[in-house]
C-alpha positions in Angstrom: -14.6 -29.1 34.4 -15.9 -32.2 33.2 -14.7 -34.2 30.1 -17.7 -33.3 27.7 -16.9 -29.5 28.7 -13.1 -29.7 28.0 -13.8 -31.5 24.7 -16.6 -29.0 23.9 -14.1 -26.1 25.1 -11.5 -28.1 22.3 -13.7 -28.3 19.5 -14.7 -25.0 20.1 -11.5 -23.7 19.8 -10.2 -25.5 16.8 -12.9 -24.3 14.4 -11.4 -22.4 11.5 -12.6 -17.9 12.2 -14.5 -16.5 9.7 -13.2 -15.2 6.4 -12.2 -12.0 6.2 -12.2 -9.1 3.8 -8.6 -8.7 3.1 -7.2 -5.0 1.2 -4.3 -4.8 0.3 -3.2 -1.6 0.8 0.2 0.1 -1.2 2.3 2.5 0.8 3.8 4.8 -1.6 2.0 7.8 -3.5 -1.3 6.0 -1.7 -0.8 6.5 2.3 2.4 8.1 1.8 3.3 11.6 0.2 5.8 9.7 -1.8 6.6 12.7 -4.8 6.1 15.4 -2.4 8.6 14.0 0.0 11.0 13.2 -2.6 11.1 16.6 -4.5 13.2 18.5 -2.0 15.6 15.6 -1.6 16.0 15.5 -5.6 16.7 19.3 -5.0 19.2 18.8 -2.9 20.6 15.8 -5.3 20.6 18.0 -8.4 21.8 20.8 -6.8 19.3 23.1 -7.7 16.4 25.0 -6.7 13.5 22.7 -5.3 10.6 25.4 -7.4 12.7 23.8 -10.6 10.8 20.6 -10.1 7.3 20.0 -11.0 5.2 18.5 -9.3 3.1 17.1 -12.2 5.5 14.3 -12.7 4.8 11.2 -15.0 5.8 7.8 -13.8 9.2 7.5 -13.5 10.3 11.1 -13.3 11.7 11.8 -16.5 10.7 15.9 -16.0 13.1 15.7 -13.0 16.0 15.1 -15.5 17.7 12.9 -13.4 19.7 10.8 -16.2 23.1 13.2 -15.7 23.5 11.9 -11.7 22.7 7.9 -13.3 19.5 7.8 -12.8 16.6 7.1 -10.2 18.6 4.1 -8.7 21.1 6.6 -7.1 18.3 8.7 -6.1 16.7 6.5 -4.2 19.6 5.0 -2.4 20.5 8.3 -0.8 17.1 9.3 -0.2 16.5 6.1 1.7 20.3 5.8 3.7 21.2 9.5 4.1 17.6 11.1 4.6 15.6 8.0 6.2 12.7 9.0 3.4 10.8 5.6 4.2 11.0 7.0 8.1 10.2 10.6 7.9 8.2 11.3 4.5 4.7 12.7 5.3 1.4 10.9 4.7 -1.5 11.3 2.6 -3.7 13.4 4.4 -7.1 11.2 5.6 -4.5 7.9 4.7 -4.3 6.8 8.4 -7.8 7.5 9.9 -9.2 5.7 7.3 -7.6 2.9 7.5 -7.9 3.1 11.6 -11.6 3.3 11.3 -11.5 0.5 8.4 -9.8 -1.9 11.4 -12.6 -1.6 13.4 -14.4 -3.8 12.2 -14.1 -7.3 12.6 -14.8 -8.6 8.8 -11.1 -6.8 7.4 -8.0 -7.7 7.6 -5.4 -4.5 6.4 -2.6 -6.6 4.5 0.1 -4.0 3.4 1.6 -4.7 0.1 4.6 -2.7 -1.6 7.8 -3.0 -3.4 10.4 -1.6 -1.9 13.1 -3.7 -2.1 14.4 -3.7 -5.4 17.8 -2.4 -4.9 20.3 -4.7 -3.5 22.4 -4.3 -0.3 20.2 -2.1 1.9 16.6 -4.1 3.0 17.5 -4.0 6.1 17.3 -0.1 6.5 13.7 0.0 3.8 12.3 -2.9 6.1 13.1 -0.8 9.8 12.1 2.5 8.2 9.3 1.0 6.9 8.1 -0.6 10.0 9.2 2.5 12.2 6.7 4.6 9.7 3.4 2.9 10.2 4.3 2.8 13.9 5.1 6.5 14.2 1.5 7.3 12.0 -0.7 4.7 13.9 -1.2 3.3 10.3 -2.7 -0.8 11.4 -2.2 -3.8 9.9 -1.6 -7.8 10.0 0.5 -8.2 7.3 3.6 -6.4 5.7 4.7 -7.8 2.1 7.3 -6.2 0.5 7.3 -7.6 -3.0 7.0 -6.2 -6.8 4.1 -9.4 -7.2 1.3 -7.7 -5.7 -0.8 -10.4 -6.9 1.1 -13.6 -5.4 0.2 -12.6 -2.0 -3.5 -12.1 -2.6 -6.4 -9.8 -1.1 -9.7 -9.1 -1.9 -9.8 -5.2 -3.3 -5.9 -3.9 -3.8 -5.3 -0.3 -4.1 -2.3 1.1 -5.8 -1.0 4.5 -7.9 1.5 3.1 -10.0 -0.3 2.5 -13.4 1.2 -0.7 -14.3 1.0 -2.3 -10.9 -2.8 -1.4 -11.5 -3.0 -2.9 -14.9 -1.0 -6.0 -13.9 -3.6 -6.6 -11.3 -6.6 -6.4 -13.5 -5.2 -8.1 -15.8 -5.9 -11.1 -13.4 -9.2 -9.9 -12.5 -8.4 -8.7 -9.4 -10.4 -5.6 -8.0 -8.2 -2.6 -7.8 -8.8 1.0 -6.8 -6.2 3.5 -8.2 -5.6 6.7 -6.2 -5.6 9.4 -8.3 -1.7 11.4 -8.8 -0.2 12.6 -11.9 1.4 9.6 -13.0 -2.2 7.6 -13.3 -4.6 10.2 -15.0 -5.2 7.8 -17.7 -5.8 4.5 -16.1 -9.5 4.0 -16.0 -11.8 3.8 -12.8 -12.7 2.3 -10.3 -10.6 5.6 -9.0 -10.4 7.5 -5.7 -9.1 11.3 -5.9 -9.3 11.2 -1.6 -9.1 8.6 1.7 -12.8 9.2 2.1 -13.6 8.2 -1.2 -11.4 5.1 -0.5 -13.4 4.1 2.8 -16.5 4.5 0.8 -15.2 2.0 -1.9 -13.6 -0.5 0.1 -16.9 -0.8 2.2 -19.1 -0.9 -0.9 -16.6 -3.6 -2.3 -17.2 -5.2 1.3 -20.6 -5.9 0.9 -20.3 -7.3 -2.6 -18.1 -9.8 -1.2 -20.0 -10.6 1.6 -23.0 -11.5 -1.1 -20.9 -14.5 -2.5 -21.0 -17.9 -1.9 -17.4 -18.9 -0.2 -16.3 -20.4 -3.0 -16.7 -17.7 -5.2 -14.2 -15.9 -3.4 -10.7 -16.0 -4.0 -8.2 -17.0 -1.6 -6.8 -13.9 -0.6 -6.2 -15.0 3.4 -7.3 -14.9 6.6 
């Protein structure tokens, strides 16, 4: 190889890739089942019959009655350390071919954004459960953030269910698609009830921001 051909091969090589879309994608009640897999373990909690528990639960569960065993916090905590929920909790039906068939293509990058460390003293068990969940379901991605700041990590078009992780992000104009539980009925579109209708948005979203000078886009990573 000559000189001009290794510095051509060089340059080549340090040129920055092309942008790409990023979506940042939550994990729980949007790709995983998150009040479906927690109502038999609140049975179990309670000590009562799971058909006790409705499944048209606001945010925060307050129909569940949990205050008498302290709260969700305790909940949670044995849900996670004595039933591996982040491990073995079903997904959303249509969650993971979607988002398969959304890696495809070169122009997104799948960026998975949720909070789930916000009680002290077990992260390392949410992170491996976590990790051993999108792994077992084939779910991809380049990125795993596990933060309550959805915003301070960045993406292009966000989808979450929780209604004030939604309004928080639109509150700094950032795109955000909620996916349609009982919590969210009242938070207004853009809204998907399904995955499909989630594919369909995110690629419509896509070719928006493909339309836009580069610096008209924010920078949500590459």
């Amino acid at each position: 190889m000559s000189k001009l051909e290794s510095k051509t091969r060089l340059a080549a090589s340090s040129e920055p890739s092309p942008a790409k879309f990023v979506f940042g994608v939550d994990l729980d009640g949007v790709c995983v089942d998150f009040y479906g897999s927690l109502r038999p373990i609140a049975a179990e909690w309670l000590g009562i019959p799971e058909r006790k528990l409705t499944q048209k639960v606001t945010y925060g569960l307050p129909e569940w009655n949990l205050e008498p065993m302290g709260g969700y916090d305790p909940l949670h905590r044995f849900a996670v350390t004595q039933k591996q929920r982040f491990a073995r909790a079903d997904p959303i039906p249509g969650a993971a071919a979607a988002l398969r068939r959304l890696d495809q293509r070169e122009d997104i990058r799948i960026r998975i954004i949720t909070n789930r460390l916000f009680i002290k003293f077990f992260h390392q068990q949410a992170v491996q459960q976590t990790v051993e969940w999108l792994d077992r379901h084939g779910i991809p991605y380049w990125d795993l953030c596990l933060l309550g700041d959805k915003a301070a990590v960045g993406a292009d078009l966000y989808i979450d269910d929780t209604p004030h992780n939604v309004e928080a992000l639109r509150a700094k104009d950032l795109r955000t698609i909620v996916f349609t539980n009982s919590t969210n009925r009242g938070v207004d579109p853009p809204r998907a009830d399904n995955w499909e209708e989630v594919e369909a948005l995110v690629l419509e979203e896509l070719a928006n921001w493909k339309t836009r000078p580069d610096a008209e886009r924010p920078p949500a990573g590459h």
